[in-house]
RODO-2510 file (C-alpha; in nm, 4 decimals, decimal comma):
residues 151
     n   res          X          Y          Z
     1     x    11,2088     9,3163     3,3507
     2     x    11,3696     9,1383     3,6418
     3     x    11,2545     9,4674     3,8876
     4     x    10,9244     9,3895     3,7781
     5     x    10,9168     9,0172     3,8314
     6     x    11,0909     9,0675     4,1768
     7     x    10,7566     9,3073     4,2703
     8     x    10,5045     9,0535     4,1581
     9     x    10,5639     8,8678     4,4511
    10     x    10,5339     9,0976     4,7036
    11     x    10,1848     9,1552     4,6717
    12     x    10,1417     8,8286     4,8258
    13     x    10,3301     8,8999     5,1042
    14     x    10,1235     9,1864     5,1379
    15     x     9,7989     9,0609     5,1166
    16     x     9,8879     8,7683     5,4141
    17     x    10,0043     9,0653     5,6137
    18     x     9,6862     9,2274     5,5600
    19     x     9,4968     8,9169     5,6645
    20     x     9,7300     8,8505     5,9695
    21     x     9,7214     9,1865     6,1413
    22     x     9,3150     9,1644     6,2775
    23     x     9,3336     8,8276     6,3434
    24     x     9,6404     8,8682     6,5801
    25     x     9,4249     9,1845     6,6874
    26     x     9,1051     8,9121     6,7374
    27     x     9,3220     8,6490     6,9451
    28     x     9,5344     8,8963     7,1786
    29     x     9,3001     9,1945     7,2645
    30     x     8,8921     9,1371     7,1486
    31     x     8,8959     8,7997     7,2514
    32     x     9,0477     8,7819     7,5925
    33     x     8,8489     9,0821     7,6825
    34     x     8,4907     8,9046     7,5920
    35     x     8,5664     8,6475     7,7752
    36     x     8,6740     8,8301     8,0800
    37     x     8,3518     8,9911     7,9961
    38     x     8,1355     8,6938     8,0111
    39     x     8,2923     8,5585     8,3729
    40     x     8,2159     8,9377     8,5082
    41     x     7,8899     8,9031     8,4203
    42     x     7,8669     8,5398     8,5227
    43     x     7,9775     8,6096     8,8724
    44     x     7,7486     8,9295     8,9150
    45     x     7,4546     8,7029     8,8065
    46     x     7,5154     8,4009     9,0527
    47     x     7,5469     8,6514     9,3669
    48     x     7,3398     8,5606     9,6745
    49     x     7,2309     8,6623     9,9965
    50     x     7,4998     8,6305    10,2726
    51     x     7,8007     8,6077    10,0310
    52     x     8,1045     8,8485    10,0872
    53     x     8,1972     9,0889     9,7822
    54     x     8,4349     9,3613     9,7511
    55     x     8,3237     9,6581     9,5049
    56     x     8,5087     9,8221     9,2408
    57     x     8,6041    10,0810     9,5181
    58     x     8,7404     9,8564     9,7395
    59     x     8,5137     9,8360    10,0189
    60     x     8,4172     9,4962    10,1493
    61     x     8,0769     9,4369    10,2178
    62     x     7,8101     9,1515    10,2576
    63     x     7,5074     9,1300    10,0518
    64     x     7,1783     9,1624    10,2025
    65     x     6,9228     9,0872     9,8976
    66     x     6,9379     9,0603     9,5445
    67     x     6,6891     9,2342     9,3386
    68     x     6,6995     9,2463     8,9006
    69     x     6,9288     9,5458     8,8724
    70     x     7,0585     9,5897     9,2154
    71     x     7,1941     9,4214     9,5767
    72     x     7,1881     9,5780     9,8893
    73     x     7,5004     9,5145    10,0812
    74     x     7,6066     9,5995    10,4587
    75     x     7,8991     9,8075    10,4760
    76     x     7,9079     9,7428    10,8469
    77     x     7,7149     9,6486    11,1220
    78     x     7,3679     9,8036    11,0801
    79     x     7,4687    10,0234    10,7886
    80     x     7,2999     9,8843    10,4691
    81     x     7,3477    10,0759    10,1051
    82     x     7,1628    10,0056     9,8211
    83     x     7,4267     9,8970     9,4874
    84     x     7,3958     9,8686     9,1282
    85     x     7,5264     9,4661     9,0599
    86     x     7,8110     9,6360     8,8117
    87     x     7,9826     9,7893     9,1113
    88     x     8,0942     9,4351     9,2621
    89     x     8,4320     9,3022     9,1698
    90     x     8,4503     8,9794     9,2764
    91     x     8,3014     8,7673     9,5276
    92     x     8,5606     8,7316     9,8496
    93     x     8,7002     8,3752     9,9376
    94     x     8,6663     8,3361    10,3491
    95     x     9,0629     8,2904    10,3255
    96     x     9,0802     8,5962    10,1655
    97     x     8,8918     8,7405    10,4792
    98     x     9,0551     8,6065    10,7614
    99     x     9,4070     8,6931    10,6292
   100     x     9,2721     9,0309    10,5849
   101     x     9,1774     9,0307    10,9621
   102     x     9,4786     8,9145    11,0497
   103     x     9,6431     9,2414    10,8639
   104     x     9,4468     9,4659    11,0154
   105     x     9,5537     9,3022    11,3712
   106     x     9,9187     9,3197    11,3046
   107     x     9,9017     9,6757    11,1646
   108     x     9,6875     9,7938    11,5327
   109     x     9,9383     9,6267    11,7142
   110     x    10,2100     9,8130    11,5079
   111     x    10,0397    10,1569    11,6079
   112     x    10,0333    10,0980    11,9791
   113     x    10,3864    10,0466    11,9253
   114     x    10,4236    10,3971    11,7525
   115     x    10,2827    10,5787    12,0205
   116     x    10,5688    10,4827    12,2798
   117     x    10,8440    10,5967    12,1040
   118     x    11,0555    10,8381    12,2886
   119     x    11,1422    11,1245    12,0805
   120     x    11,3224    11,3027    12,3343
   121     x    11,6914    11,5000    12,2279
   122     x    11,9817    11,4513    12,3172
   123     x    12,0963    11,7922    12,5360
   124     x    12,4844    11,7787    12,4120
   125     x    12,3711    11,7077    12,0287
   126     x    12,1267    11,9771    12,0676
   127     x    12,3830    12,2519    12,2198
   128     x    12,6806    12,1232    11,9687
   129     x    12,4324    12,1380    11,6661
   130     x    12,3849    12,5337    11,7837
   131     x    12,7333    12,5617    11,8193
   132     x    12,8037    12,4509    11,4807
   133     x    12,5123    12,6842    11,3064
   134     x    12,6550    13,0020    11,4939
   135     x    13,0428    12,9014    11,3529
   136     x    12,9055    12,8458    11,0145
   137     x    12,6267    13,1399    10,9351
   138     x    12,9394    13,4315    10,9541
   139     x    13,1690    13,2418    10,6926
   140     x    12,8501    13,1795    10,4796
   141     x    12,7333    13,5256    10,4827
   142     x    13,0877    13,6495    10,4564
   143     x    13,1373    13,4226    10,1525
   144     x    12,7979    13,5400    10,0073
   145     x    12,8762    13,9033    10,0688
   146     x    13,2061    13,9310     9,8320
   147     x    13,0137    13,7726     9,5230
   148     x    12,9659    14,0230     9,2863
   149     x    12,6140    14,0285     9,1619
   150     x    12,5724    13,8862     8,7541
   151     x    12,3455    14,1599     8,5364
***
């Protein structure tokens, strides 16, 4: 009798878990994802002429003209391609441009840099280096040759 009245009340407990689990589903994963959703589509809708975009792959681009299903954007100067409006990320900030340019500055400067590097040898490292190799290669294939081989 009292294993019995103990049990009664777990099927309570059980049905508030079984309530509980899709709404913490609903608030932590469907609904944060509609909602990211809706601002996607939001932003893809409002784009215009002249604005700066980067696309899912990463290139930056500016758009050209906006048609119902599509944009065209310029890639670079006088190259134009044709885009379906899903492929645009998000529309880029002109901070977010310059310090980009200023990125790409520092890392040009950083490869002029590279190229005068001397990589020239030392002569007495190289010679002592050789010296060492020859010294070492007998006692290693002396020490190599009185193993006896496992079956």
């Amino acid at each position: 009798m009292i294993i019995a009245a103990n049990g009664g009340g777990s099927g309570a407990f059980n049905l508030l878990l079984l309530l509980a689990v899709p709404l913490v589903f609903y608030f932590l994963l469907i609904r944060p994802q509609s909602r990211r959703r809706k601002e996607q589509l939001q932003m893809q809708s409002s784009i215009e002429p002249g604005a700066r975009v980067m696309t899912t792959s990463g290139m930056y681009a500016t758009v050209v003209s906006v048609d119902d299903d599509g944009l065209v954007l310029e890639i670079a100067p006088g190259v134009e391609a044709r885009f379906v409006k899903q492929a645009v990320m998000n529309v880029v900030k002109d901070d977010e441009i310059e310090d980009d340019e200023e990125l790409e500055e520092a890392e040009d400067g950083d490869a002029s840099d590279a190229s005068s590097i001397d990589l020239s040898k030392d002569d007495k490292n190289v010679d002592g280096d050789a010296q060492d190799d020859a010294e070492s290669k007998p006692a290693a294939a002396k020490a190599s040759s009185s193993e006896k081989p496992s079956a």
